[in-house]
C-alpha positions in Angstrom: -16.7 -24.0 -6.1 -18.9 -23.1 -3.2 -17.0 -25.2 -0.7 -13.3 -23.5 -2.2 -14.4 -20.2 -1.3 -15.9 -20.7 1.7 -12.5 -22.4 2.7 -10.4 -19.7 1.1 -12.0 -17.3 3.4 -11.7 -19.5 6.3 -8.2 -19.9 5.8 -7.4 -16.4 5.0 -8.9 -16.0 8.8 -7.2 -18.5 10.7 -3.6 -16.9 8.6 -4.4 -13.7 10.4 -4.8 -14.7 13.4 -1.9 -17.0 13.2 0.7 -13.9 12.2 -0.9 -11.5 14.8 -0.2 -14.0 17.4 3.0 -14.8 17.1 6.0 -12.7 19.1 7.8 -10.0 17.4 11.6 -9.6 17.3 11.1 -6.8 20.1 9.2 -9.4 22.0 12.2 -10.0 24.2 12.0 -6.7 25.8 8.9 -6.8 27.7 10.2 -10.5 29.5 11.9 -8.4 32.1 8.7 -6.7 32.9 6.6 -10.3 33.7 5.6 -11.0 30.1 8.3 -13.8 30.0 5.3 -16.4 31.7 3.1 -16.6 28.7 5.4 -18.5 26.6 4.4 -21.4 28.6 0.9 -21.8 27.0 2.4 -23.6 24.1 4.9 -25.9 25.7 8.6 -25.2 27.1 9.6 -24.3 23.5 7.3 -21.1 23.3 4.6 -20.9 20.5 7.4 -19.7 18.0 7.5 -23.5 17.1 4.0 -24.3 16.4 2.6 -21.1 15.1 5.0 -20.6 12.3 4.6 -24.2 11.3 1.1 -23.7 11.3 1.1 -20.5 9.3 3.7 -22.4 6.9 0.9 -24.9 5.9 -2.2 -22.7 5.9 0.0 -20.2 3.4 1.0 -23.3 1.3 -3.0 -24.3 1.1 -3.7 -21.0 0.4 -1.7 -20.3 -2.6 -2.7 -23.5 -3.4 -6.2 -23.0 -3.6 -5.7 -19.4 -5.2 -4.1 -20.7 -8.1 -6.6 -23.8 -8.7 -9.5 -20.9 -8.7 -7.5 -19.1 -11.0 -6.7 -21.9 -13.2 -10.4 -23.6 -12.5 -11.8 -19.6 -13.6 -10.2 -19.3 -17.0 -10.7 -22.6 -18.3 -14.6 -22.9 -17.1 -15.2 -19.9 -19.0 -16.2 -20.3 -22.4 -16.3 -17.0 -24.7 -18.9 -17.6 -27.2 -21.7 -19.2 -24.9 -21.4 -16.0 -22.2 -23.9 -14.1 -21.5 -24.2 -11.0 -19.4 -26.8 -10.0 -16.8 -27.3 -6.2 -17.5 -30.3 -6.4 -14.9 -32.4 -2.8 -15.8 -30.1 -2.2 -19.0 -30.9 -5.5 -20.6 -34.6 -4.0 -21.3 -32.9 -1.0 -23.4 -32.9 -1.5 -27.4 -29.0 -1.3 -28.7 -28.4 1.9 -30.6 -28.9 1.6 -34.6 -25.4 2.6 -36.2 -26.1 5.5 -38.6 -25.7 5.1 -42.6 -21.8 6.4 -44.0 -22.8 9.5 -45.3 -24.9 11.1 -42.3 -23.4 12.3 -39.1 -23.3 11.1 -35.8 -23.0 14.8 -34.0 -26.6 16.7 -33.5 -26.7 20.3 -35.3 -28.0 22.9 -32.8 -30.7 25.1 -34.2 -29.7 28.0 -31.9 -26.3 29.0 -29.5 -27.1 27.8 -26.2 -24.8 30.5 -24.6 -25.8 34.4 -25.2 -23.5 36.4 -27.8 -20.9 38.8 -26.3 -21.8 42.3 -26.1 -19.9 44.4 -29.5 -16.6 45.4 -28.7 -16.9 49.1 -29.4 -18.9 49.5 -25.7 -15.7 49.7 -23.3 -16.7 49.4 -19.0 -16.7 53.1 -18.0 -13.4 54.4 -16.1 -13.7 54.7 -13.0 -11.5 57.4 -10.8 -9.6 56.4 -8.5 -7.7 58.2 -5.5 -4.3 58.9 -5.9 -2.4 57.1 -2.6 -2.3 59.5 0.2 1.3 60.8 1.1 3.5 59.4 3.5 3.9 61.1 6.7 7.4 61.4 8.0 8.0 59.1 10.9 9.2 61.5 13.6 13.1 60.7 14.9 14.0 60.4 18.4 17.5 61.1 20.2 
C-alpha cells in the first residue's frame, strides 16, 4: 500500500504540472508579441497534442488508483479486531457508569457567584444640567 501512495502522490505531481503547462484559450494573443516560437518545443503540432494526451492517462490512473484505495480501505478493515492507538489517553481508567437511582450532576455546597444586593437600596440620583439655551444665529442681509 506503500508503493500506491507513493505513486498517488507522484502522479497527482506530474497532473499539475501537466495542466499548468499547457496554453490557455487566450494563449493566441500574446503570438503577435514573439511568444508564437515556443510552440515549437514539442513538434510542429504545438504541445496541445501531447500534453492533454498525457494528462488524459495520468487522470485515468489516478482515479483509478483512488478508487482501488477506497475499495482496498473498506474491505481490509475489519470492525471487531480494531483497535485504537489513544497514545497518552490509553493510560486513563474509562469512567464507571453511576447506579439508576443516583445522579450524574455534582450538588454545589455553596453559589459560586455573590448574591445580588436587596432591591430596596436604589443607585442615588444624580443631578444633572439642564441643556444650555440656544443662542440665536445672527442673520445677515
Amino acid at each position: 500500500m506503500l508503493v500506491l501512495n507513493v505513486l498517488f502522490v507522484l502522479i497527482a505531481v506530474a497532473m499539475i504540472a501537466l495542466i499548468l503547462m499547457q496554453r490557455g484559450a487566450g494563449a493566441q494573443a500574446g503570438s503577435g508579441f514573439g511568444g508564437g516560437a515556443s510552440a515549437t518545443v514539442f513538434g510542429s503540432r504545438g504541445s496541445s497534442n501531447f500534453l492533454s494526451k498525457a494528462t488524459k492517462w495520468l487522470a485515468i490512473v489516478f482515479f483509478a488508483i483512488t478508487l482501488f484505495m477506497a475499495w482496498h480501505a473498506t474491505h481490509d478493515a475489519q470492525p471487531g479486531q480494531m483497535q485504537q492507538d489513544l497514545g497518552v489517553m490509553g493510560d486513563v481508567p474509562a469512567a464507571s457508569v453511576p447506579a439508576a437511582g443516583e445522579s450524574t450532576v455534582p450538588q454545589a455546597a455553596e453559589p459560586a457567584v455573590p448574591a445580588a444586593p436587596p432591591a430596596d437600596t436604589a443607585p442615588a440620583q444624580t443631578q444633572s444640567q439642564p441643556p444650555a439655551p440656544a443662542q440665536p444665529v445672527p442673520q445677515g442681509d
